[in-house]
N, C-alpha and C positions, 0 to 999 in steps of 0.2 A: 690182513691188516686193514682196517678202516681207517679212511680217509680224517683230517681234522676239520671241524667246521668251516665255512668260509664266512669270516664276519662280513663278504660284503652280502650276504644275504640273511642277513639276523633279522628274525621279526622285530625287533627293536627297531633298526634300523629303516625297513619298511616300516613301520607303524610312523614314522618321527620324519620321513621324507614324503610319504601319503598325505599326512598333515601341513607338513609346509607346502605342500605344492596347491595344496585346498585353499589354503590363506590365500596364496599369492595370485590364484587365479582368480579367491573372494575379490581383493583389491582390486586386483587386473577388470574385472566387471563392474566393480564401481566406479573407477575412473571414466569407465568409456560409458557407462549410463549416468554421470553427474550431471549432465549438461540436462537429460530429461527427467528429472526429479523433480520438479514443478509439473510439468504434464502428468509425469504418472499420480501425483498427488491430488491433482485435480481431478483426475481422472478416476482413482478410486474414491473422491469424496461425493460427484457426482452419479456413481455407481451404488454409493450407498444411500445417497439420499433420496435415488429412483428405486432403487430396489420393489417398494409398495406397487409403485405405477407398473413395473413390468410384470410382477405376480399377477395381478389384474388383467392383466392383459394379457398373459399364458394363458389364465383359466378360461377366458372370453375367447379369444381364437384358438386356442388349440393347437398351434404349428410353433414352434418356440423361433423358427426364425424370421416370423412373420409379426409374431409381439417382440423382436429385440428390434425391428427396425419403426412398428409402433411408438417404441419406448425416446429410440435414437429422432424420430422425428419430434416427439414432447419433447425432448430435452432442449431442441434445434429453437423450437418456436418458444417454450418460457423460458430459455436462457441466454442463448447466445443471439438470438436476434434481437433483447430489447437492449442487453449489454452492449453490441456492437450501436445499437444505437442512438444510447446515452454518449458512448467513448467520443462520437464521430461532433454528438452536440457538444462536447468538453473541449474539444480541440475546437472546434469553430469559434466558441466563444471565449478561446484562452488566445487564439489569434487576434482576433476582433481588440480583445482587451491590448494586447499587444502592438495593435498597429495604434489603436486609439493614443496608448501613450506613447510611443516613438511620433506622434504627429502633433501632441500639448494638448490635445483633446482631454486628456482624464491627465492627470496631476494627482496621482496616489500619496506624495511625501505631504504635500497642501491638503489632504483627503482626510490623514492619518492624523497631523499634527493639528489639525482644525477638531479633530473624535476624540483625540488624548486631549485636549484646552478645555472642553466645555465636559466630557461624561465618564472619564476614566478615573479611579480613586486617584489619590496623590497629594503631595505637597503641592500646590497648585495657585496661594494665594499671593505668593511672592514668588517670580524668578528665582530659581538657584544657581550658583555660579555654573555650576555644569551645564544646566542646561543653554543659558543665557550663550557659551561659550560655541556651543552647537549650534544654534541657531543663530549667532555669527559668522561660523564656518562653511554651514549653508543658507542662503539668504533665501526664507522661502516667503516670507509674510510677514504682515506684524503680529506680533504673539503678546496674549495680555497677558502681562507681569501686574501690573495694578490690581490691587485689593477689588478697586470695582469692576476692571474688566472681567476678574474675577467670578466676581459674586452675580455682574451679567452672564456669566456664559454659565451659571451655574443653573441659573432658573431656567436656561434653555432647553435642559437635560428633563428627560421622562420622568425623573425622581426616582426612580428604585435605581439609578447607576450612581446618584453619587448620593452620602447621608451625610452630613454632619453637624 
C-alpha cells in the first residue's frame, strides 16, 4: 500500500514559501542598507564617470591594483578635496553673514525692501494698502509710496530690471 502524499511537502507549496522568504529577506536588506543609499549612489556615479581614467591607467601600469588606487587618488584630488574646500568656505561665510546680522551690521529686511522699492517689477508707484500695512507692522524705513519717489528710485535702476 502506498503512502498518501504529504501536502506539507507539495512543490507548490515549496515554490510559494521559497518566494516569500526571497521577498522578505529582499525587504529585510533594504531596510538595513536605506540609510546607505546615498553613498552607494554616489558611489556608483563616481565609478562611472571615472571609469575612462581607470582604463587608462590599467593599460599604462599593468597591475590593476595599482591603477585602482591611481584612479582612487584622481578621484581624491579633483573631487573631494576642492568640494571639501568650497563646503568649509560656505560655512565660513554663512557664519560671518550670520554673526554680521545678529550684531546690526547687515540689515537684510532694509537690504531687500531698499532692492524690491527701486528695481523689481510691480505696482510700485502708489503704496498699496497691503503693503503700506507691512511696513506698519514692521517699521524698517521710509518707503517711497509718492509718484516721485517713485519715478526717483526708478532712474536708479540699470534699466533692463524695470521697463515701463
Amino acid at each position: 500500500m502506498t503512502n498518501p502524499p504529504d501536502p506539507l511537502r507539495s512543490p507548490a507549496l515549496e515554490h510559494k514559501t521559497l518566494l516569500w522568504l526571497g521577498v522578505a529577506f529582499t525587504v529585510a536588506f533594504g531596510w538595513v542598507l536605506w540609510p546607505l543609499a546615498g553613498a552607494v549612489l554616489w558611489a556608483m556615479f563616481l565609478a562611472i564617470v571615472f571609469w575612462p581614467m581607470h582604463a587608462r591607467c590599467r593599460r599604462l601600469v599593468r597591475r590593476p591594483s595599482l591603477a585602482a588606487l591611481l584612479t582612487l587618488l584622481s578621484i581624491v584630488v579633483i573631487v573631494i578635496v576642492p568640494l571639501a574646500l568650497v563646503s568649509v568656505s560656505v560655512v565660513q561665510e554663512a557664519s560671518l553673514l550670520f554673526q554680521n546680522t545678529r550684531s546690526g551690521e547687515v540689515q537684510p529686511v532694509q537690504y531687500l525692501q531698499r532692492i524690491s522699492m527701486r528695481c523689481l517689477p510691480g505696482p510700485t508707484p502708489s503704496c498699496s494698502a497691503s503693503a503700506s500695512r507691512t511696513f506698519r507692522r514692521w517699521p524698517i524705513g521710509s518707503v517711497p509710496c509718492s509718484r516721485a519717489a517713485a519715478s526717483s528710485s526708478r532712474r536708479r535702476c540699470s534699466g533692463s530690471a524695470r521697463t515701463r
